[in-house]
Phi, psi and omega in degrees: 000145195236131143283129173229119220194163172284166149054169194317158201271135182213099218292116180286175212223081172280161171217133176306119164306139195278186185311310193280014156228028167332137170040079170302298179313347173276357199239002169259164154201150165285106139283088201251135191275162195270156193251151193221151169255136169325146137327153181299305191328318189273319178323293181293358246242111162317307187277174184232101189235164190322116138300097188300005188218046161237135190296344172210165200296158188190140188274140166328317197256130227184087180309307220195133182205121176217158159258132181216123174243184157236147167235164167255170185281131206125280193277120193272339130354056192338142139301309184243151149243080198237143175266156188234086201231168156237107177243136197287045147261171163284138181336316196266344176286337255239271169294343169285272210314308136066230177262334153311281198291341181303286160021271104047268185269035165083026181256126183255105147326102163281132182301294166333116174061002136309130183233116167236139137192185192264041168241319164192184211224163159177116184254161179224145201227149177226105167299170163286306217264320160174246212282148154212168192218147173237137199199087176257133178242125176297161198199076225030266181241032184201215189203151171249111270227137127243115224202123172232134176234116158284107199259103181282342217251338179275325192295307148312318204247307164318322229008060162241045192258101196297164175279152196300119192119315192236201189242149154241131171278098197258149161205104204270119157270130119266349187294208179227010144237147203300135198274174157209104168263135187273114155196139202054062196025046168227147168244089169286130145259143163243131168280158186313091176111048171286164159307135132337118144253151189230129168257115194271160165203161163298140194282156182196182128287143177205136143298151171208159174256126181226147178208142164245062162025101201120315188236148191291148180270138200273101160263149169192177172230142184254120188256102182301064157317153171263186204089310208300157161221129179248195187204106152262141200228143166288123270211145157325308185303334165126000200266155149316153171254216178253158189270121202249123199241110167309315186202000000 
């Protein structure tokens, strides 16, 4: 399997998920709230003022707005949190609003790996709870919101919380034959119904493999930032699932 990715090579660490997070895949799950469209009235609305009934800030006026998260199982508290919106304004009204309301709520701009131009934008933030990231893009005549909240004290009591710098990998068998994922000249098997391992790797790109006895083997490629933790998992049926990005 060929990696693919920048800079020196750094030998990955896997480590066994303790008792209390056996079969991690049985116990995360994506949870996306249906996403809904606005009344003419809030569409058309000059101003861009606070929604009072959003789990993170999102202005009234809005075409298209959905929320999404991951949990662990138990706990109600998301690892991750992101909205998703498109408002009909312009990019810098956009980032004013923002930048307000973010404020607002104990969120500190970080300087550091700010992307500005005038097309798009993508801030990084330290929330009350943990990390957060803001990424607006202009969009025919209005702009488009991505907004992520990371909760480190769940991520942590989870152990998908990556080392300071890098990405983490979880990889999960539920299924009822033994697995294999290839990625960073390593070849892991898990056998069926095993512990979840979590893998660090340096952020990067990476190819990867997952292959089953039975089933055609699944490739792709993954772009690690660091902070993230994905999961890739094997399905009871023996299928891959889609890679799932946890915190």
């Amino acid at each position: 399997m060929t990696t693919v990715r920048r800079g020196t090579k750094v030998p990955a660490r896997w480590r066994l998920f303790a008792c209390g997070l056996a079969l991690l895949a049985s116990g995360v799950t994506a949870a996306t709230a249906s996403a809904w469209a606005p009344p003419l009235s809030t569409l058309f609305s000059s101003a861009l003022t606070p929604d009072p009934d959003t789990k993170l800030p999102a202005p009234t006026r809005y075409s298209y707005r959905g929320i999404h998260t991951t949990v662990v199982q138990g706990v109600e508290t998301p690892l991750r949190t992101t909205l998703e919106a498109r408002v009909p304004a312009d990019l810098g009204n956009v980032l004013a609003f923002y930048r307000t309301e973010l404020g607002k709520l104990g969120w500190r701009e970080q300087h550091d790996g700010a992307m500005i131009s005038a097309d798009h934008i993508q801030l990084a933030f330290v929330s009350p709870v943990g990390p957060g990231m803001l990424a607006l893009d202009r969009k025919d005549s209005g702009t488009t919101v991505n907004l992520v909240q990371k909760n480190a004290s769940v991520a942590i009591n989870a152990n998908v919380m990556p080392e300071p710098g890098q990405a983490k990998l979880v990889f999960s068998n539920i299924g009822e034959t033994e697995a294999t994922l290839t990625i960073n000249d390593r070849t892991i098997r898990r056998a069926a119904g095993t512990r979840a391992m979590s893998l660090d790797l340096q952020p990067g790109k990476y190819s990867y493999e997952v292959s089953v006895p039975g089933h055609p083997a699944t490739t792709h490629i993954l772009d690690f930032t660091a902070g993230d933790t994905w999961e890739l998992t094997v399905g009871r049926d023996g299928e891959a699932w889609s890679p799932l990005l946890l915190y």
